[in-house]
Structures are given as C-alpha cells and as structure tokens.
Backbone and ligand atoms as CSV (ligand in chain L), in Angstrom:
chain,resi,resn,atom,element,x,y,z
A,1,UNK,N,N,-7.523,-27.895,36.988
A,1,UNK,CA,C,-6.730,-26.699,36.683
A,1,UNK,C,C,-6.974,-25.632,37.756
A,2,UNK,N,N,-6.379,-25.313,38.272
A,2,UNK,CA,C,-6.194,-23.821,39.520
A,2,UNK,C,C,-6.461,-22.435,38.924
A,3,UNK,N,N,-6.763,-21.511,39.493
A,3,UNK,CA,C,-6.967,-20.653,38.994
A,3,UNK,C,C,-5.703,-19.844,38.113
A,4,UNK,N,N,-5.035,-19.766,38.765
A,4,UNK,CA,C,-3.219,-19.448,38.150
A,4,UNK,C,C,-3.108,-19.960,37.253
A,5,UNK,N,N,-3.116,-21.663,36.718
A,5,UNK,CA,C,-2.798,-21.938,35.636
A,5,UNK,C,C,-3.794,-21.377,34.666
A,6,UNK,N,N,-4.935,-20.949,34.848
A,6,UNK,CA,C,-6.377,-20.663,33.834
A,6,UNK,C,C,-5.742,-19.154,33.728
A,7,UNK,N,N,-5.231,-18.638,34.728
A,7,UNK,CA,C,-4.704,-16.999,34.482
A,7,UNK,C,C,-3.705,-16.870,33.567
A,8,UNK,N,N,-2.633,-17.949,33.380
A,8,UNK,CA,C,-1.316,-18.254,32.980
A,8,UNK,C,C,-1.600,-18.420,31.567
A,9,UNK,N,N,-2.535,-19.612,31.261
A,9,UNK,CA,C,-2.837,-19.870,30.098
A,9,UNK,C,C,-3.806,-18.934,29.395
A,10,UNK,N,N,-4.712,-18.227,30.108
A,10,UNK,CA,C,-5.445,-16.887,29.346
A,10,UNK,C,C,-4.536,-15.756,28.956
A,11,UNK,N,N,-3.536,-15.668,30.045
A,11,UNK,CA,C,-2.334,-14.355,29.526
A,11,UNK,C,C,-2.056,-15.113,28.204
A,12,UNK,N,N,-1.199,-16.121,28.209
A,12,UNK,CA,C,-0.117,-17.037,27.047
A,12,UNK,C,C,-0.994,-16.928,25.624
A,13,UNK,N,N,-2.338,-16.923,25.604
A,13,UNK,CA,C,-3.292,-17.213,24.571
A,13,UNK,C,C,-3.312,-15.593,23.864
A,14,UNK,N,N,-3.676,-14.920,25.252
A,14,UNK,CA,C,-3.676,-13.189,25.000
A,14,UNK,C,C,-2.459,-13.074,23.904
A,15,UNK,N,N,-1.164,-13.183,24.446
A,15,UNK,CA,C,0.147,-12.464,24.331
A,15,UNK,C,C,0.331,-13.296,22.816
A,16,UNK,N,N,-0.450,-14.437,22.590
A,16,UNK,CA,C,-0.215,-15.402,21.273
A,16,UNK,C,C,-0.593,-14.778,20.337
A,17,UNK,N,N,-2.140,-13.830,20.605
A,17,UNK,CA,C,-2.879,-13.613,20.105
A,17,UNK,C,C,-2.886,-11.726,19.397
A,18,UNK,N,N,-1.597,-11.420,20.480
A,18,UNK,CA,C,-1.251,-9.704,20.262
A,18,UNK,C,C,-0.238,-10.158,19.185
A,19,UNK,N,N,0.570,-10.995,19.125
A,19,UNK,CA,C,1.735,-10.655,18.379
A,19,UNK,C,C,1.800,-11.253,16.884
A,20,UNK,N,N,0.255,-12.135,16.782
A,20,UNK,CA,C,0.172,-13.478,15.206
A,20,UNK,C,C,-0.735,-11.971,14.540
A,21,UNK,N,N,-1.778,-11.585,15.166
A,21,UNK,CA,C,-2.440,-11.103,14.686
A,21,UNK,C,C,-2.811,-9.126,14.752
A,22,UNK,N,N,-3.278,-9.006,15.884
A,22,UNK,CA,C,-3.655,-7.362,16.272
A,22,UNK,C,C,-2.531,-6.510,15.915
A,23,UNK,N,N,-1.208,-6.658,15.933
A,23,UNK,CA,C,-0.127,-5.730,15.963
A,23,UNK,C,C,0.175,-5.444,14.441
A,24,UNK,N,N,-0.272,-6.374,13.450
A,24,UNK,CA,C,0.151,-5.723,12.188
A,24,UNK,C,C,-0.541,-5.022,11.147
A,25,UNK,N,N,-0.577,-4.337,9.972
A,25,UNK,CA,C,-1.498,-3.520,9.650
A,25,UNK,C,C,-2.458,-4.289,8.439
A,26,UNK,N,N,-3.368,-3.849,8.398
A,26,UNK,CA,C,-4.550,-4.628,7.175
A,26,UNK,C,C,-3.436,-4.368,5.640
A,27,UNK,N,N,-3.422,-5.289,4.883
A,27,UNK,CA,C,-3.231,-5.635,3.846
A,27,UNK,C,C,-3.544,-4.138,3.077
A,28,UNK,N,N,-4.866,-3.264,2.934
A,28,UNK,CA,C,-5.540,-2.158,2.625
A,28,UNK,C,C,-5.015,-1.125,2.949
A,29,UNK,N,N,-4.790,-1.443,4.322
A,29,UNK,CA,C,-4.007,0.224,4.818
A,29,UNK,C,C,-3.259,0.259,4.354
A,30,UNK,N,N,-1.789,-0.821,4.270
A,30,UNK,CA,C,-0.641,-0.524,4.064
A,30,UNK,C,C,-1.352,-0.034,2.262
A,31,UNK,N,N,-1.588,-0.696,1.266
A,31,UNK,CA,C,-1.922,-0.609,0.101
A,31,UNK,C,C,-2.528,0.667,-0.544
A,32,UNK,N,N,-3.348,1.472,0.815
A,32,UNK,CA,C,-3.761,2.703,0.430
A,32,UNK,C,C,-2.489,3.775,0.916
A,33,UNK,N,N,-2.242,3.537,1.228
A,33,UNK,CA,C,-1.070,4.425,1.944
A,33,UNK,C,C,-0.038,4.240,0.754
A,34,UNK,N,N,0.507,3.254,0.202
A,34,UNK,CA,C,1.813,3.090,-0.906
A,34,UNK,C,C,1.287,3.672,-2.217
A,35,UNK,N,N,-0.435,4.232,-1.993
A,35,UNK,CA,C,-0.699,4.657,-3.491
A,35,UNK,C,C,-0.925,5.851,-2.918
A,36,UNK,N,N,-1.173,6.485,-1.730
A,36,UNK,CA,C,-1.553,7.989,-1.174
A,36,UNK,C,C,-2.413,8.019,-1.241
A,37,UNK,N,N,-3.434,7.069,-0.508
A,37,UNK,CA,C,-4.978,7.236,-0.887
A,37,UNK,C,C,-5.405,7.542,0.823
A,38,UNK,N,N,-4.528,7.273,1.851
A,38,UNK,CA,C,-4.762,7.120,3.077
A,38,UNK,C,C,-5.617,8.656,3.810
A,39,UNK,N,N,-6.415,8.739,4.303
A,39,UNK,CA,C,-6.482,10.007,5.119
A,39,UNK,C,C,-5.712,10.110,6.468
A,40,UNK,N,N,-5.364,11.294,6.797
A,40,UNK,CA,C,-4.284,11.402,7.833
A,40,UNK,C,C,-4.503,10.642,9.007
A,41,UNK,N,N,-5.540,9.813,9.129
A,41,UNK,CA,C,-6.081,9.121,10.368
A,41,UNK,C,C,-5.312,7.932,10.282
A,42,UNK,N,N,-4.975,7.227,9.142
A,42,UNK,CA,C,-4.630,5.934,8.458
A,42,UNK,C,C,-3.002,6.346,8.188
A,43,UNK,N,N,-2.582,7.365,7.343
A,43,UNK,CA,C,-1.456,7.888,7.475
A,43,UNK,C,C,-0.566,7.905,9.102
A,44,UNK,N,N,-1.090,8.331,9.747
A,44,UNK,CA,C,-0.540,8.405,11.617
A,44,UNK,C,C,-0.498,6.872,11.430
A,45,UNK,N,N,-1.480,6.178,11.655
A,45,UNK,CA,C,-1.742,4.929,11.943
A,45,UNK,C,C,-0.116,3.967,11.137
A,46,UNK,N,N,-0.580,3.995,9.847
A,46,UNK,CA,C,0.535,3.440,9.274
A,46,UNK,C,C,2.157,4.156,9.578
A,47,UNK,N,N,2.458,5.261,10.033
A,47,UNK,CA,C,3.590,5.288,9.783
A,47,UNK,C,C,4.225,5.190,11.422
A,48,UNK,N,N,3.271,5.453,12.307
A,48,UNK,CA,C,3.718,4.896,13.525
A,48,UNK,C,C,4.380,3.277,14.071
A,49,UNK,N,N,3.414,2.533,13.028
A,49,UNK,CA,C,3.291,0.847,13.098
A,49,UNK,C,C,4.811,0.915,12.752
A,50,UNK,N,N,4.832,1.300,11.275
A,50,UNK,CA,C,5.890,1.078,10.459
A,50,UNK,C,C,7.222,1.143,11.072
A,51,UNK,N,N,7.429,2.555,12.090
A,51,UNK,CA,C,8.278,2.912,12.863
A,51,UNK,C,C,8.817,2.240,13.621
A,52,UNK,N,N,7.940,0.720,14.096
A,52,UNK,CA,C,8.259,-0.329,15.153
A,52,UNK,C,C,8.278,-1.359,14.737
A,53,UNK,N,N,7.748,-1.749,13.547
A,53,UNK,CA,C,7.275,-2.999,12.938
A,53,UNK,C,C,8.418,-3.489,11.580
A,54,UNK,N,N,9.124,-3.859,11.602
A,54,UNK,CA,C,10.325,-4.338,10.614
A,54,UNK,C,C,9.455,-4.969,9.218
A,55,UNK,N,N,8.132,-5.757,10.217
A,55,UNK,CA,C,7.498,-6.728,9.098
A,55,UNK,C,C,6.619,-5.345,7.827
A,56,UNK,N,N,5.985,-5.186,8.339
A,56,UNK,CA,C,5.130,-4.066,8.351
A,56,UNK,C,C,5.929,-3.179,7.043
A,57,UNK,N,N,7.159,-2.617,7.482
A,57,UNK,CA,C,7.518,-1.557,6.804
A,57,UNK,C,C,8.305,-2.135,5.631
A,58,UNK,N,N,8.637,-3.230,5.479
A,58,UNK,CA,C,8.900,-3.893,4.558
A,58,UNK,C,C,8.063,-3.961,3.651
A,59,UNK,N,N,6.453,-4.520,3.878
A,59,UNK,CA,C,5.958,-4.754,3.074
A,59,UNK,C,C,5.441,-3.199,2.649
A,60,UNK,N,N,5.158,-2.080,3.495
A,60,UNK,CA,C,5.284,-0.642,2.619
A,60,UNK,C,C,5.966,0.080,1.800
A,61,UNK,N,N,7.266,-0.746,1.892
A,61,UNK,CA,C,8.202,-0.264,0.725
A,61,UNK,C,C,8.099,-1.015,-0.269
A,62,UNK,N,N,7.743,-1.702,0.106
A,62,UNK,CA,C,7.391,-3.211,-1.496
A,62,UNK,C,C,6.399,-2.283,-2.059
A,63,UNK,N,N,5.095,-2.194,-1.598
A,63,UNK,CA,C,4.109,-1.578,-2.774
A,63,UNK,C,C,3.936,-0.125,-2.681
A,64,UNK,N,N,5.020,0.381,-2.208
A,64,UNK,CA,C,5.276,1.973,-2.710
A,64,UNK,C,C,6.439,2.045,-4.117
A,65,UNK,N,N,7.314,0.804,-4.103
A,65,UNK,CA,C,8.533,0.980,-5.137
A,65,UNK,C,C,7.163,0.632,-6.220
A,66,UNK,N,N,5.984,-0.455,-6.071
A,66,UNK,CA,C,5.142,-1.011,-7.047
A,66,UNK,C,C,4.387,-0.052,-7.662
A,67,UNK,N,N,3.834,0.814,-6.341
A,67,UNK,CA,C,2.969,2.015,-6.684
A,67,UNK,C,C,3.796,3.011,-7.583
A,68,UNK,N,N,5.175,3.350,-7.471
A,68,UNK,CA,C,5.838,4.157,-7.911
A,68,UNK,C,C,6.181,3.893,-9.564
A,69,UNK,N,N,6.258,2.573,-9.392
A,69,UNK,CA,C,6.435,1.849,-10.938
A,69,UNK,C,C,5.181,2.393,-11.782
A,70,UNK,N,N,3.864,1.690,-11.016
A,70,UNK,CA,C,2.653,1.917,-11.527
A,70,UNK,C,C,2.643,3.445,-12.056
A,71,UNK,N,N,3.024,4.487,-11.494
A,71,UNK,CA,C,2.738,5.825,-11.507
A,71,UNK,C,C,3.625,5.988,-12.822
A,72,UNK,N,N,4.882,5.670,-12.879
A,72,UNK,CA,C,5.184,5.730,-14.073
A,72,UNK,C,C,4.548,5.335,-15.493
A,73,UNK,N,N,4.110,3.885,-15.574
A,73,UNK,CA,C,3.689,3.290,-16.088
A,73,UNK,C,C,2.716,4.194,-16.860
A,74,UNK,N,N,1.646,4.653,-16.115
A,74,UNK,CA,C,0.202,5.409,-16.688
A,74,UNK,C,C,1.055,6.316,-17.032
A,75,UNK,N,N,2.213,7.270,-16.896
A,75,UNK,CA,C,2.457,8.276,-17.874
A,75,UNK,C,C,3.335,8.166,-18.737
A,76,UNK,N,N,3.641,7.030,-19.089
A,76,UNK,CA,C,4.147,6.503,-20.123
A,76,UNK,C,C,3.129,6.259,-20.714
A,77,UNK,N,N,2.215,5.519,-20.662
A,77,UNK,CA,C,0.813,5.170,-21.336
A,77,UNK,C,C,0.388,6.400,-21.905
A,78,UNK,N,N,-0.060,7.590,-20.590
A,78,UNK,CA,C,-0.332,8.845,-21.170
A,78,UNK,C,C,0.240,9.690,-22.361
A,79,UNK,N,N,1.745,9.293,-22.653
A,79,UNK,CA,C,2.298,10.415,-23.247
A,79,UNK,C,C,2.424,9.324,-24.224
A,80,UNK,N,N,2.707,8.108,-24.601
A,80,UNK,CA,C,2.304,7.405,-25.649
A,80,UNK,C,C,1.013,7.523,-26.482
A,81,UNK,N,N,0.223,7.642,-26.094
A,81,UNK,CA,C,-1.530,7.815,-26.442
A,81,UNK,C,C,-1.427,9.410,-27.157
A,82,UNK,N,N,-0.534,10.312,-26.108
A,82,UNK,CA,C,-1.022,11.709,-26.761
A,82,UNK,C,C,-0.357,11.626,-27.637
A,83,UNK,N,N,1.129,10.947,-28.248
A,83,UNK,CA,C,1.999,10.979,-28.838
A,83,UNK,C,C,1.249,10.526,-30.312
A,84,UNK,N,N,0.860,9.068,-30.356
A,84,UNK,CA,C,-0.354,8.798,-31.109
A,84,UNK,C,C,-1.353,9.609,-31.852
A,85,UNK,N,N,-1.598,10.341,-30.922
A,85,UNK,CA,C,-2.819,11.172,-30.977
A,85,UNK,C,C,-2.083,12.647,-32.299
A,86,UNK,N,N,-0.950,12.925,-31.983
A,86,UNK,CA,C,-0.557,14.008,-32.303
A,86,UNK,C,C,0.096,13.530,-33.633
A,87,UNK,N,N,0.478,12.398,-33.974
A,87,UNK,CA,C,0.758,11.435,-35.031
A,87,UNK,C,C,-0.722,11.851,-36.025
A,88,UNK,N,N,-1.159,10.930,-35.877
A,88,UNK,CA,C,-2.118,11.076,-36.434
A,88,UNK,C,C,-3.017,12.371,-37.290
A,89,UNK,N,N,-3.342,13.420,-36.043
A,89,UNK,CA,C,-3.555,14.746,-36.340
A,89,UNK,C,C,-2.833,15.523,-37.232
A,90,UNK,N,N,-1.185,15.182,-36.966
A,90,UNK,CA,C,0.049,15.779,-38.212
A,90,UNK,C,C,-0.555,14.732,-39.958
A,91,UNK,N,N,-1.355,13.581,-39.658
A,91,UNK,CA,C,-0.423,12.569,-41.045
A,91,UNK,C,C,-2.203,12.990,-41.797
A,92,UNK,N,N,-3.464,13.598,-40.787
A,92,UNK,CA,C,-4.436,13.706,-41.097
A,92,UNK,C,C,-5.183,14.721,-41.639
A,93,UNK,N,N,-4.508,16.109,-41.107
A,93,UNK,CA,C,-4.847,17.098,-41.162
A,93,UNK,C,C,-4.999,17.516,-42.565
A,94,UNK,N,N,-3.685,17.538,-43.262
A,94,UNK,CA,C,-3.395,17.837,-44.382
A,94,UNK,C,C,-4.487,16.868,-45.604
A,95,UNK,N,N,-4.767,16.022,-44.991
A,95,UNK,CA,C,-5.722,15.008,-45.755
A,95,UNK,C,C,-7.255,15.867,-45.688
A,96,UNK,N,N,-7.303,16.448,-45.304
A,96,UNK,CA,C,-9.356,16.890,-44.973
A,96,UNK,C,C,-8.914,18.046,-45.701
A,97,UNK,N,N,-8.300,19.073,-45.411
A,97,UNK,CA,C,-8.188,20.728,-46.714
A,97,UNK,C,C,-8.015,20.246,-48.281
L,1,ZN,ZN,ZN,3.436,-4.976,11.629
C-alpha cells in the first residue's frame, strides 16, 4: 500500500466516521431539551444541530409533541387528585360536626 492510498483510506474511514456517528446529538440531549431540562450550553448545542440536521430535528419534535403530552397528562392527574380531594372534603365534612 503507498502512502496515498493509506492517506485515501484514513480520510474515507475519517469522513465514514463524521457522518455514522460524531454529527448527531446524544439520545439525552435531544431528551433533555424536549422536556426543558437543557442548560443554555446544551440548548445552543441542540438547536444549532437541529438547524442542519433533518435526522436530528425530527427526532426533537417527536419527544417534545411526547413531552408536551406528558405535561398534560400530570395536570390532568393533578386536577383529578385535587378534584378527589375536594369530593371527599364536601361528602366528609358535614360527617365530623
Ligand atoms: Zn443529527
């Protein structure tokens, strides 16, 4: 092998190796970021990627619509529970005087 081809094939491995792996964002980032947990360091980070990355920003809108669901979810939970709560207090109160 010549030196060129060892240069050729170290670029080809490089350029294999920028585009399968280094260029897209951790599973976490994107995940802290779709719940707003990111600090602005991670925030820049993610929304720059996103800006270039088709793959990337896809999957940030996936678990921001999820996160958004979720967010509902707990205040539905929440206002069910207090709802409960205020049930109870009305069917109880009158029971203890
Ligand atoms: Zn990406």
């Amino acid at each position: 092998m010549t030196t060129d081809e060892r240069a050729a094939l170290v670029r080809a491995l490089v350029a294999e190796l920028v585009t399968t792996e280094t260029l897209h964002l951790d599973y976490e980032l994107i995940e802290n970021y779709a719940d707003r947990k990111s600090d602005p360091i991670d925030r820049w980070l993610v929304e720059s990627h996103i800006a270039e990355c088709a793959t990337c920003g896809r999957e940030v809108r996936n678990l921001e619509t999820y996160a958004a669901r979720g967010r509902r979810n707990q205040k539905w939970v929440f206002f069910a529970i207090a709802a409960v709560t205020a049930a109870l207090l009305i069917a109880l109160v009158p029971l203890i005087r």
